[in-house]
N, C-alpha and C positions, 0 to 999 in steps of 0.2 A: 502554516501550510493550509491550502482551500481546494478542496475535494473537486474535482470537474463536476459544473451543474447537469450532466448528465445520467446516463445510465451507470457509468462504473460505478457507484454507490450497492448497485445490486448486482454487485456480481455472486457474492455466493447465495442470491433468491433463484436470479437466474440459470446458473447451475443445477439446483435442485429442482428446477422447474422442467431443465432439460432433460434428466432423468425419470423427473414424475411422464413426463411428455410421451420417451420411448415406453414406459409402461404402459400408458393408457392405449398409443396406438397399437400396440401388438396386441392384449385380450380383450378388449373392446368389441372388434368387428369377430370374433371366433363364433359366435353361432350367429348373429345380426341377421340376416334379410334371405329369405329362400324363397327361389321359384313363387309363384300363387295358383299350387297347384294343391285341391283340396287333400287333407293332410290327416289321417286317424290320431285322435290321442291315444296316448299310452296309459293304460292303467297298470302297469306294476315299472320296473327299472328296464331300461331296454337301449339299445345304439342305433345311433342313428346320422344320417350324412345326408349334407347340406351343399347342393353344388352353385359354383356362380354367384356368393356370396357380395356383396356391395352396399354400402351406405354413405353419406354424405354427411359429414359436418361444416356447411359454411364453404369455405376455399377449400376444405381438405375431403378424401374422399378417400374411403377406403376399400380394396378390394381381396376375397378368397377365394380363389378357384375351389375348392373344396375343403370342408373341414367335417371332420369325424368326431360327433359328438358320443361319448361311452357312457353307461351307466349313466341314466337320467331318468327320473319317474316324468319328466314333462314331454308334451307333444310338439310340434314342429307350430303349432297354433299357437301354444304358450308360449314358445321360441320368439313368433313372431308378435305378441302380443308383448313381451318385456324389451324387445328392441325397435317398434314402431315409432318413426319420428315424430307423427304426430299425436302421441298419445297425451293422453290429462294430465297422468303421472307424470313425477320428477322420472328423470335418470334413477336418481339413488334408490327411492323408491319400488322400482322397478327391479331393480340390477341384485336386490335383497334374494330375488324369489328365483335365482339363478340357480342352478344345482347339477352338479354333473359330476362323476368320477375322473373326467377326461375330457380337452378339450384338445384336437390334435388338427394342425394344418400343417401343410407341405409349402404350403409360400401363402406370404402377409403382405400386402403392397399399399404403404400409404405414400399416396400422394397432394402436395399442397401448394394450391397456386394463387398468386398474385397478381397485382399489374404487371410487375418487370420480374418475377423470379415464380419458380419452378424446382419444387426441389420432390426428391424422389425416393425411399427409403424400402427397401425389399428385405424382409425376416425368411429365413429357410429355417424349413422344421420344427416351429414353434408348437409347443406342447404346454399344456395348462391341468395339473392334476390337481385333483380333491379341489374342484370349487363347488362352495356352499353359501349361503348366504351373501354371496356377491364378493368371498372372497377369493383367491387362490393361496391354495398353502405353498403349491412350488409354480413357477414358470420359467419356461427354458426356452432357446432359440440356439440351432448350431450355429447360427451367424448372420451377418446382413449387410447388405451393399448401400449406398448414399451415393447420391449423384445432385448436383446444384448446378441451374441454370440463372444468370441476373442478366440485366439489361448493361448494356454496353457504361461503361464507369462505375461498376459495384463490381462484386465478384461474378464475374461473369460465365465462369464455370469454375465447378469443383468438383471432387468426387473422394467415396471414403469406403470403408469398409470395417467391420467388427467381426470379432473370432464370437465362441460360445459366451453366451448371457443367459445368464441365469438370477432370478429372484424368489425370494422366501414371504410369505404373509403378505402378499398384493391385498390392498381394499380398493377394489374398483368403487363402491358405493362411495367410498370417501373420496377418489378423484372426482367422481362426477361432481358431489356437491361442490368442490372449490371449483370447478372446472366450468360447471351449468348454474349452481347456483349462488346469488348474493347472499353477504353477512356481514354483519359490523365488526367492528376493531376488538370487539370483547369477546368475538368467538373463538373457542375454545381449539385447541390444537386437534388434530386425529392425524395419527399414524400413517403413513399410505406403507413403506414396507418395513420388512424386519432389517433385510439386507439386501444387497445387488452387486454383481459382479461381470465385469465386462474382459474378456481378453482379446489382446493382438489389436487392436485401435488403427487405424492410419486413416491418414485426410492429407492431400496434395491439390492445388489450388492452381489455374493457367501459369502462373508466376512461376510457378515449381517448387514454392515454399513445402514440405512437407509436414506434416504432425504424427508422432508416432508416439503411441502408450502400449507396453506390454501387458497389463494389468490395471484394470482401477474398481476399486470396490467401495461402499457404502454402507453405512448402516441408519435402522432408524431414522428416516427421512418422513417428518411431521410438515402441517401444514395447515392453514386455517382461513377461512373466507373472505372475503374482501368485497366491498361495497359495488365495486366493478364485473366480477369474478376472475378468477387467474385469464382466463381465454380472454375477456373480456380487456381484464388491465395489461396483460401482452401486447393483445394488438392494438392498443393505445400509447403504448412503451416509442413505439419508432417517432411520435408526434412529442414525446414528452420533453419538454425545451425550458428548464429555470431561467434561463437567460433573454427570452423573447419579451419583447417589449408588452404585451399588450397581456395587461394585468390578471384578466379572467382566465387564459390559458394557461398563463405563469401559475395562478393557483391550483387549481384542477392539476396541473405535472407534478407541483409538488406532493399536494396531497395521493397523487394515482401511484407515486415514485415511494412515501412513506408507508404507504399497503402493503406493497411487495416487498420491501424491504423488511415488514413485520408479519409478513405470513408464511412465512418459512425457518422450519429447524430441523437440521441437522446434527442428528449424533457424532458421524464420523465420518472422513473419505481419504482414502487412501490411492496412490496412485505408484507405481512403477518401471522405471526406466521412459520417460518421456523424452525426447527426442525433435527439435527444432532444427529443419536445415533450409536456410535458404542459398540457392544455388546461383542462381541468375545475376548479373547486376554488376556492379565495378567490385565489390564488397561482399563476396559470399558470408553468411553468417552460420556455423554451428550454436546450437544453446542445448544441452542435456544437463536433467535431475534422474539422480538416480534412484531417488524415491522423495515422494510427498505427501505427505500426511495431515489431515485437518481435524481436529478433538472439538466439537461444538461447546461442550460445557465440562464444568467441573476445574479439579486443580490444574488440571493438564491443556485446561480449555487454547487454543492457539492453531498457527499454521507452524510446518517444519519442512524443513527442504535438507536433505542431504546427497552429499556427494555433486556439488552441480559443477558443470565444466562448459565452458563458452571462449567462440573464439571465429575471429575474421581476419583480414588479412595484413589488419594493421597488430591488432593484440590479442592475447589469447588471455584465460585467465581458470581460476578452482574454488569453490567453496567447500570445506570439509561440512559442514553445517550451516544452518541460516533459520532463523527462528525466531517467530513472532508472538510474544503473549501479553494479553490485559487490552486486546483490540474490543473497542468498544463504538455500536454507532448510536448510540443514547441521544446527546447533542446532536447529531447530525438529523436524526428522526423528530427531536422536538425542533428545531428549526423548522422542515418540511413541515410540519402541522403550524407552529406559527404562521407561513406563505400560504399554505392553503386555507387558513382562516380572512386571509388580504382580500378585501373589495374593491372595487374601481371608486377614485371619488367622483359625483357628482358634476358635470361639467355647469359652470357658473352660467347662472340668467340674467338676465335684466331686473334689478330690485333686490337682487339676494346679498342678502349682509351675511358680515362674516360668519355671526354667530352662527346662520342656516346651514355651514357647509361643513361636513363631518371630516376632522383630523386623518391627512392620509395612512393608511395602514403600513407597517414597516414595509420597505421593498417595493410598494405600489405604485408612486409618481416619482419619486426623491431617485432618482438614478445613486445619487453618494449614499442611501439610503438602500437600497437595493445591494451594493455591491457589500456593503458592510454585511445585509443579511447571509450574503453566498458564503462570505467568508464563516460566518457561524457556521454553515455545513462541516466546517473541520470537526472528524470522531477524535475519539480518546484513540491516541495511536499508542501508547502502550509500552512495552520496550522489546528492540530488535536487537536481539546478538546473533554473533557469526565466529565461527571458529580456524581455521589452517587457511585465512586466503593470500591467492597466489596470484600476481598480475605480472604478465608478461610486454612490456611497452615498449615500441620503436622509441631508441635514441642517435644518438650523431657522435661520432668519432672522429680521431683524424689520425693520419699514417704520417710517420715520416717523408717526407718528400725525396724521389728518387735521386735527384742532384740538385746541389744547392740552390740551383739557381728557378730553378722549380717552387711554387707553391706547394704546400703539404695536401695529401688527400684527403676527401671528408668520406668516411664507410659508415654504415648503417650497423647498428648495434643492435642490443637488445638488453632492456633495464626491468631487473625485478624489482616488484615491490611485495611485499610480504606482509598478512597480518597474524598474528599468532590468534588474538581473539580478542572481540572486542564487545561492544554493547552501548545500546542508545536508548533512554529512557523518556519518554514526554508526559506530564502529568495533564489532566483535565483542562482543556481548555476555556479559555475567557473570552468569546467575544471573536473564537476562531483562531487564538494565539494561547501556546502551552503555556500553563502558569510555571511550569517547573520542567527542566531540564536536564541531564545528565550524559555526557558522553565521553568513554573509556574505552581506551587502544592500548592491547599491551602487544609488544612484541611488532611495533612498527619498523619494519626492517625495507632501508634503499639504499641503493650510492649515495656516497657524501655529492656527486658531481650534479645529483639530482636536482640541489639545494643552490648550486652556484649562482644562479643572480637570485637566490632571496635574502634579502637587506638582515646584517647578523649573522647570516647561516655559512653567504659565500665562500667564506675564510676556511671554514671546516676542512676540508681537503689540504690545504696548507698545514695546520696543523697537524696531521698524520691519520686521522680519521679517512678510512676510505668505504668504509661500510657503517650505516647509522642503525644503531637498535633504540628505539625510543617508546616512549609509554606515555600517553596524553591521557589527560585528564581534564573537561571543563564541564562544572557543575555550576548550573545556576537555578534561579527561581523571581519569579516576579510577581511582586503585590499592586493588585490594580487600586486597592483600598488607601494604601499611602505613598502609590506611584514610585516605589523604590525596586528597583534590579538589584539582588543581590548575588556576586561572583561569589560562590560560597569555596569556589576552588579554580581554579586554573592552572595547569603545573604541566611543564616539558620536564619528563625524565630521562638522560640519554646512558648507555652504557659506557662506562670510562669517560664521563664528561661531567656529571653532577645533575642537580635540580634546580629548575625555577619555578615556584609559586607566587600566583597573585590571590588575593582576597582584597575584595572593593564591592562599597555600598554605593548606589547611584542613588539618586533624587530625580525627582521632575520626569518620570520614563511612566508615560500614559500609552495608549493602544496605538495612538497616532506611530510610535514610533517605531511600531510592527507593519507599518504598512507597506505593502507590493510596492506601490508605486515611489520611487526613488525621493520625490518630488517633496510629498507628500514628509517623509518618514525623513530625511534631510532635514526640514523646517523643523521639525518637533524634537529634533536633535539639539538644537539652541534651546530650549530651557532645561536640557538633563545638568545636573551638578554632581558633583562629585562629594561624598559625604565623610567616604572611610577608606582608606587603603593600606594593606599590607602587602609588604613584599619580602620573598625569602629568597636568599640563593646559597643552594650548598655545593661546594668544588667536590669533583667525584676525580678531578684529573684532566678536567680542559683551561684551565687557567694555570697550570701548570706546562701545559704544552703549550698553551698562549706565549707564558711568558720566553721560553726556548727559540719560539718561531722568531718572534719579534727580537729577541738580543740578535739570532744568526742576521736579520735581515739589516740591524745598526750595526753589526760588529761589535758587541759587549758580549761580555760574559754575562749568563743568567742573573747572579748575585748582583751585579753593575745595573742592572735594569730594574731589579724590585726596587733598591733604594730610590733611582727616579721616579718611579710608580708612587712609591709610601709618599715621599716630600712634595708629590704633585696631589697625593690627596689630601696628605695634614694641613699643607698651606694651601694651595693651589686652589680647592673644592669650597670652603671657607669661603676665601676671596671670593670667589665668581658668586656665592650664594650670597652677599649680603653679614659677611663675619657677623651674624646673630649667634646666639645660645643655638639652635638649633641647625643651621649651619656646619658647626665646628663638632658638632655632634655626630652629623651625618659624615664630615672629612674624617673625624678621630677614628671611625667604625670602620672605612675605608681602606685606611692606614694597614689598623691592625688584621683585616682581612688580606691583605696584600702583601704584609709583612708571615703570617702563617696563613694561610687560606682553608677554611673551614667553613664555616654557615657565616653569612652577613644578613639581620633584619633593618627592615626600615617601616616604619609605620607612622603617619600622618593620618590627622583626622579632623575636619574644620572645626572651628571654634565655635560658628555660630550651627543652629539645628538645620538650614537649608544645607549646608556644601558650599562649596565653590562653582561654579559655573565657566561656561568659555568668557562669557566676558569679563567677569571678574580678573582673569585669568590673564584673556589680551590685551584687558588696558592699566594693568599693573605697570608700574614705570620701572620696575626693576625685579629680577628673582627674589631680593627680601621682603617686597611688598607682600606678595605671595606668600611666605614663609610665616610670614606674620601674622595671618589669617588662620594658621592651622598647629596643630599640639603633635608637634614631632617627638619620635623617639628610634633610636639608629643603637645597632650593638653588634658587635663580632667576636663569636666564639669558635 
């Protein structure tokens, strides 16, 4: 699996980023810029109000009609002295010598504009108590309106709105420095809040897509400098491209893309009743979770989703749970630092020998070199389980036909499928491919009718099976060191049908034969071998009703049918193998599996340390040649 070379790698930076975002813009501009109307200091604590407030960051611009400053030993001079834009000092600096019992407005309106977009965010009632030292202990807003404006083929308009918000332990000091000032990769985290909580969410889009969150709350949301700064490496974010040809930009994205993905931590977020409806289109889509939850560290560290329910007009579906833990972007972030260490090679002179030209950097000239590198963006994905899901699928039926002479009618059905619970497990990747895998379905429950053309399966419904509960299982792992795949389990378990396991060691299985491209991973397909394989099959009661089906459909009786069965394996299986020692091995096991059906094993392992291969294999002149190559062993209990 290879991560898209673009922004979704930082989704939970930018997340956190959007949060830190609405804090800065809300207490930020609260006392900023008054009138330049000469102004007394105050020498003891005293209130004071600020009309026609405005300041300007870049594109964005902020405006207060009025804000009522409480309890402050500073003058309207010192006001304006620790929010002048063009002052020596830093922001952070600055924003220390802040102090005030109360910072109170009636309406907050930031706005920010671009070439083609226009977006507009109004706070009602924003209140800022006990800031000191540039911090705030609480900040509150009854609520606030959103409105997006884009150029014709983006989102062209949108609009949103927020119930009450509220936040705990804001450090303004600390967004300015990520925000205004640069820092290397070794810089140290800082806090911006304790907590944040936002209710009533909605966002509707011209499409008519909607977004709704009842609640989403926060905590401990950390942060730390970056060589860009956050404002800085944002608006570099829409250019950031791993995939564009020209090598110098490629590095710079990657390196701008590994910042932010490393300057941001988050404790916790929680989210409640989300709500996705898209309305419009041949295809309305609902999608709701009925809570979502994010643990940044520790044993709990993961995402969680429960209760989700989705559904359009072809299927509908439920997740009782869905949960992701051991997500890691380690790999993915040393990768980005490998590309952004990439230089362009030197384009060749007249006279320059090879020795003069510097070896290209990974992903730099080499396109089949590049792409290998994207693929190393795969993180540690971790393991996903899921518990109660429920999918509802259109199927096809057919009615009796009203007179004979009539074709039968085909109606439209509806096919569950069902999971009880299940779980997908990826170990540390090599190269952008997991060394180790695991995946486990209990409680697989469809119609047998689901299965009808799959090769094996189709019969199932004849046999009397008309609902399938099954249990999957396929674990494996691969060594890049000795190029071997090991099946370490494979096994369909059905109810009232029995088990089948495989266990198989492969050979000759290098990264080539993970590759996307069909082409590619095909060719490198021809030198896997085969080293070791076990196979078990235990009757639980489908070879039982095999054998039933099959007498009704000859006309024998059950008993009349196993004995053709036994005498087509004793002798029958033998013959066609090449009557070797191991042949008659494999028939006798046969036999007496057929004879009482119980567990039958078989186990085959090549003689020599390679495997067997497809050629060896297709240019065998007979199934004993084959045979002969490998240390069979066959037993039925």
């Amino acid at each position: 699996m290879t991560l898209p070379t673009r922004r979704p790698v930082l989704t939970r930076a930018l997340l956190a980023q959007a949060c830190a975002a609405a804090l800065l813009a809300a207490p930020l501009p609260s006392p900023l810029v008054a009138p330049a109307a000469a102004q007394e200091a105050a020498s003891a604590v005293q209130d004071l109000v600020l009309e026609n407030v405005t300041l300007s960051f870049g594109e964005t611009s902020v405006t207060v009609p009025r804000v009522a400053v409480s309890g402050t030993r500073l003058s309207k001079e010192e006001l304006l002295a620790i929010f002048q834009v063009d002052a020596k000092e830093g922001w952070a600096t600055r924003l220390q010598r802040l102090d005030a019992g109360s910072l109170t407005m009636p309406e907050l309106r930031v706005e920010r504009r671009s070439a083609d977009k226009r977006q507009i965010v109004t706070y009602r009632d924003v209140t800022a108590r006990n800031v000191h030292g540039g911090r705030i202990s609480e900040l509150t807003s009854a609520g606030a309106t959103l409105s997006v404006e884009g150029a014709v083929g983006q989102l062209a308009k949108a609009s949103g709105s927020y119930g009450k918000i509220r936040a705990e332990d804001v450090d303004l000091t600390a967004l300015a420095r990520l925000y205004a000032e640069a820092g290397s990769a070794r810089s140290g985290f800082q806090r911006l809040y304790a907590t944040i909580a936002a209710e009533s969410i909605a966002f509707i889009d011209e499409r008519g897509t909607t977004v709704s969150i009842a609640r989403l709350t926060g905590r401990d949301l950390a942060g730390r400098q970056t060589p860009a700064t956050w404002s800085g490496a944002v608006e570099s974010l829409s250019t950031a491209d791993l995939s564009q040809p020209d090598p110098v930009k490629r590095a710079r994205a990657a390196g701008l893309i590994a910042d932010l993905a490393e300057s941001v931590s988050i404790g916790g977020l929680e989210a409640s009743e989300i709500a996705v409806k898209e309305v419009k289109g041949p295809d309305p889509l609902n999608f709701a979770i009925g809570r979502l939850s994010y643990t940044g560290n520790g044993a709990e560290a993961g995402v969680t989703l429960s209760d989700v329910v989705f559904g359009s007009t072809e299927a509908r579906g439920k997740i009782g749970r869905l949960a992701l833990t051991g997500f890691s972007l380690e790999p993915t972030i040393a990768t980005l630092r490998r590309l952004a260490k990439a230089v362009p090679v030197a384009q060749d002179k007249p006279g320059d020998r090879p020795a003069d030209k510097a070896a290209p950097p990974p992903g730099v000239s080499d396109p089949a070199a590049q792409e290998a590198e994207l693929r190393r963006l795969t993180p540690v994905i971790g393991t996903l389980t899921l518990s109660d899901l429920g999918l509802d699928l259109p199927g096809h039926g057919t009615e009796p036909a009203a007179r004979p002479e009539a074709k039968p009618a085909v109606k439209t059905t509806t096919m569950h499928v069902g999971v009880r619970g299940g779980s997908i497990t990826f170990g540390p990747p090599k190269d952008g491919v997991p060394t180790a895998s695991r995946l486990s379905l209990s409680g697989l429950t469809l119609p047998a009718t689901a299965v009808e053309s799959v090769p094996g399966l189709g019969s199932l419904g004849l046999y009397g099976y008309r609902d399938l509960d099954l249990d999957v299982i396929a674990d494996t792992a691969w060594n890049d060191g000795t190029k071997e795949l090991s099946l370490n389990e494979v096994s369909l378990t059905g109810k009232d049908m029995g088990r089948l396991r495989l266990n198989a060691t492969l050979g000759g299985i290098g990264p080539d034969v993970f590759d996307p491209d069909a082409a590619v991973s095909g060719f490198a397909m021809l030198s896997a071998t085969a080293k070791a394989l076990d196979l078990t099959l235990e009757n639980g009661g489908l070879f039982d009703r095999f054998i039933t089906a099959q007498a009704k459909t000859l006309s024998l009786k059950p008993d009349e049918l196993r004995k053709e069965y036994v005498t087509a394996s004793v002798i029958g299986v033998p013959v066609i193998l090449g009557n070797s020692a191991a042949a008659k091995a494999i028939g006798a096991a046969m036999g007496k599996f057929v004879t009482k059906p119980g567990t039958l094993s078989i186990s085959a392992k090549a003689k020599n340390g390679d495997g067997l291969g497809m050629v060896d294999v297709s240019t065998a002149p007979t199934p004993a040649a084959v045979l002969d190559k490998l240390e069979v062993n066959a037993k039925a209990e």
